[in-house]
C-alpha positions in Angstrom: -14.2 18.5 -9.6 -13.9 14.3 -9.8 -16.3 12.1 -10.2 -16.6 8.7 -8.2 -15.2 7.1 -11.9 -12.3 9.1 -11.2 -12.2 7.8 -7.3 -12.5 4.4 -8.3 -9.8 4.1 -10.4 -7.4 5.9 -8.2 -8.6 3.2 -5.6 -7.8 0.2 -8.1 -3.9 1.1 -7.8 -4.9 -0.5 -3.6 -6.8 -3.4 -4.7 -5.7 -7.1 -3.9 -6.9 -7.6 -8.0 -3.7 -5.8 -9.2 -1.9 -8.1 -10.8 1.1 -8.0 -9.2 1.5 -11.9 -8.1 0.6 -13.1 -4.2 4.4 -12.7 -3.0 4.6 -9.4 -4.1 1.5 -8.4 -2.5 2.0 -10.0 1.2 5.8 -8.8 0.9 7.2 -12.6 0.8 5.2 -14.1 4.0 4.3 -17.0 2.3 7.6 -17.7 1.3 8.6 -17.5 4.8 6.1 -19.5 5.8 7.0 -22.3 3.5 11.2 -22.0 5.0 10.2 -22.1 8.0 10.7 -18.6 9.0 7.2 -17.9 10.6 5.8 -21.2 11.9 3.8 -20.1 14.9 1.1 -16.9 16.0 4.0 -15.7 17.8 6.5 -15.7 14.7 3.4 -14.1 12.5 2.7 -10.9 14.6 6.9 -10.5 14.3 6.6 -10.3 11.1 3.2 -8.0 11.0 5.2 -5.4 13.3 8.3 -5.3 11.5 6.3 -5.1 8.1 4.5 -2.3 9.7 7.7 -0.7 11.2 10.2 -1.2 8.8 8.4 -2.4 5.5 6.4 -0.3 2.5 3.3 0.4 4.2 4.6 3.6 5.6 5.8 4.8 2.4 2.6 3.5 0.6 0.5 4.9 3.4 2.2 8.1 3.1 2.1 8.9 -0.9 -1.9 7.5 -1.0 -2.6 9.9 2.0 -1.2 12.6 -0.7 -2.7 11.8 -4.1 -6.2 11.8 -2.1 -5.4 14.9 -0.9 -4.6 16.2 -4.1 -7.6 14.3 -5.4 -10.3 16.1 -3.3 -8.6 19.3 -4.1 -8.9 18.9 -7.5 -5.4 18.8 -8.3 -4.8 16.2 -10.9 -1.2 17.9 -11.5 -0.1 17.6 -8.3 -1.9 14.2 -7.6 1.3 12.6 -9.5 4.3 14.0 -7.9 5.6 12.5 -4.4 5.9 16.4 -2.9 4.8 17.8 0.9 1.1 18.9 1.1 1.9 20.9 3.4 
């Protein structure tokens, strides 16, 4: 079995402290912010939607729902591969 070290680090890989850069993080919104693209509340909820819809966060959502499962089974081998749970 895992122990919350082994929790915690699996839950770093989510963290805003990653250091992947702001505009990688927020998938470019305040680049399109700063063109012009999304100037209004109207123009920001566009661009949550389609992120939602169309962007990473299903995929990311997807693969994290996966390694946890594989987590609180125990299963460090399958924790890395991207296969069906089911």
């Amino acid at each position: 079995m895992h122990d919350d070290a082994d929790l915690l680090r699996l839950l770093q890989l989510a963290s805003p402290a990653l250091p992947v850069g702001a505009f990688s993080y927020s998938e470019g919104l305040e680049y399109a912010v700063h063109v012009g693209m999304v100037s209004d509340a109207a123009a920001l909820n566009e661009w949550i939607a389609d992120g939602l819809e169309f962007g990473a966060a299903q995929l990311e959502a997807a693969i994290m729902a996966r390694v946890h499962d594989a987590w609180s089974a125990g299963d460090t081998a399958r924790g890395g591969r991207a296969e069906s749970t089911s």
